[in-house]
N, C-alpha and C positions, 0 to 999 in steps of 0.2 A: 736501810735499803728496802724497796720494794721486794720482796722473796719472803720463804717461809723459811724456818730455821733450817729444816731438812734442806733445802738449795742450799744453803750458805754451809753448811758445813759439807754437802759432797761436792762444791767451790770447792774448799778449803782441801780438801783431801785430791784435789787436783791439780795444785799450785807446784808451780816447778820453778819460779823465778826466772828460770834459761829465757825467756823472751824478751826480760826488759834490759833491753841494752843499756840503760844506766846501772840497773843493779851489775851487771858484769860488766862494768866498769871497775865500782866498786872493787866485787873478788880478784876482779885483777891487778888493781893495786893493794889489795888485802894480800895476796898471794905472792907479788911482786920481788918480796926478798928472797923467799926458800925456792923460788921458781930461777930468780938468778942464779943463785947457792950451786944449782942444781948444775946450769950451764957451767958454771967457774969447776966443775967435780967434786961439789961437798954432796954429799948423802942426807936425804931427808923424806918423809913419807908422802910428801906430792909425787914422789918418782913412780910408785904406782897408784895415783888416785889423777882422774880429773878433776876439772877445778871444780873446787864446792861448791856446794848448793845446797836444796830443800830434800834431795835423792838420798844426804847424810845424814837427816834424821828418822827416828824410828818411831812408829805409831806407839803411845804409850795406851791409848784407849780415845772412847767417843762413849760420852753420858748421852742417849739418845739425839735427842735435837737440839740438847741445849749446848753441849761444849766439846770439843777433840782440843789434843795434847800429844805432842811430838815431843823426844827426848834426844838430847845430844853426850854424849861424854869427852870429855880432852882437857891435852894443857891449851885453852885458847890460845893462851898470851903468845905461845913459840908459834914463831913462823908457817911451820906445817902443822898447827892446830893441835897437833898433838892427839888426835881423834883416838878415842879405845871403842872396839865393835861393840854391841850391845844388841841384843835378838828381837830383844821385845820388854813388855813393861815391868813384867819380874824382874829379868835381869837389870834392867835399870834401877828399879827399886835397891835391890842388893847389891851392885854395887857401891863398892867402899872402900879404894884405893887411895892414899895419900898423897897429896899434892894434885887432884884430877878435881876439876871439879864437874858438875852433872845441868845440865843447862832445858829447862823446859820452855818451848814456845806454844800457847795454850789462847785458843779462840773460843771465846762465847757467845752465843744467843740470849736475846732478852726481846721481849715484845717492844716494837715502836711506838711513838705518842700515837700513828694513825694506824688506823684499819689494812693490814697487807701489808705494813712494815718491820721491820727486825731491826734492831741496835746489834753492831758486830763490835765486838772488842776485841784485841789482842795483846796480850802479856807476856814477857819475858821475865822468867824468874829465873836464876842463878843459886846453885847449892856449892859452897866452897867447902869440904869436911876440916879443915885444920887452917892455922895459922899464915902456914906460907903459900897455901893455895891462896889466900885471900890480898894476903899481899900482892901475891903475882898480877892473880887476875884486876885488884883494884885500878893501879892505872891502865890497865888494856880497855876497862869498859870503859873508864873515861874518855878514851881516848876514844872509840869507838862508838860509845852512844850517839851521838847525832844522826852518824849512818846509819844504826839500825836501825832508830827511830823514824826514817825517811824510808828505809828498806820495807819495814810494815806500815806504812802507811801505803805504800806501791802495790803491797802485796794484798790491802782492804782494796783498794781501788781495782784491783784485779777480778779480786771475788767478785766484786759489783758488775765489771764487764762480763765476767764469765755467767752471772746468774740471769742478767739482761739479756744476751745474747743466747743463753740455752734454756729458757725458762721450766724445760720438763727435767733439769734435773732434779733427782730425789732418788732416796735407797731402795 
């Protein structure tokens, strides 16, 4: 991207996803069963959450210019995510509940081949603590990777809009 790395990451720290209406497509078929659930009167934790997004992770930190990290907790695989709160990056750290697993999505900076440009990356890593979380969550991401991997790719294309179009941002 044309930007400096400070653009791209107060980008990043501005992403809400709510605009791209394919992504919330997506959530809504991501959501689709426990949101039925819901109507039919079974009990699940969508009843008081709207539908997910980027507003359910938690800032874990920002290495100056070069990288930010967002943290999630939950049982993904069930229906209503399964989400546990989390305050901020201690509390993420420390927790360590069985069967939850702890979900990082983590943006970096690196200089471009040319003069004014940044290499932006994005990475999901996944912390499963024990056995049967691994289990659980294994076929969910399979099952699920392609979309996310199109999901961030939406959400780099996004940065890029947003840093073209506001070019003074910076911290």
């Amino acid at each position: 991207m044309r930007a400096t790395p400070a653009q791209v990451l107060d980008a990043v720290s501005q992403l809400t996803a709510e605009h791209d209406p394919l992504v919330q497509r997506f959530l809504q078929i991501r959501e689709a069963p426990a949101r039925l659930a819901l109507r039919l009167g079974l009990r699940n934790a969508l009843a008081q959450r709207p539908r997910f997004g980027l507003h359910e992770f938690t800032l874990l930190g920002r290495t100056g210019d070069s990288e930010i990290a967002y943290g999630l907790i939950g049982r993904f695989w069930r229906s209503d995510f399964g989400l546990r709160p989390c305050a901020d990056g201690e509390s993420f750290q420390r927790f360590a509940e069985s069967g939850t697993a702890r979900l990082i999505l983590h943006f970096s900076c690196e200089p471009g081949e040319r003069e004014g440009e940044v290499r932006v990356q994005t990475e999901t890593r996944v912390h499963c603590p024990d056995r049967r979380s691994r289990l659980l969550f294994t076929p969910y991401w399979l099952a699920i990777r392609p979309v996310s991997g199109l999901i961030r790719r939406r959400l780099l294309r996004d940065i890029q809009r947003r840093v073209s179009e506001h070019p003074q941002l910076s911290h």
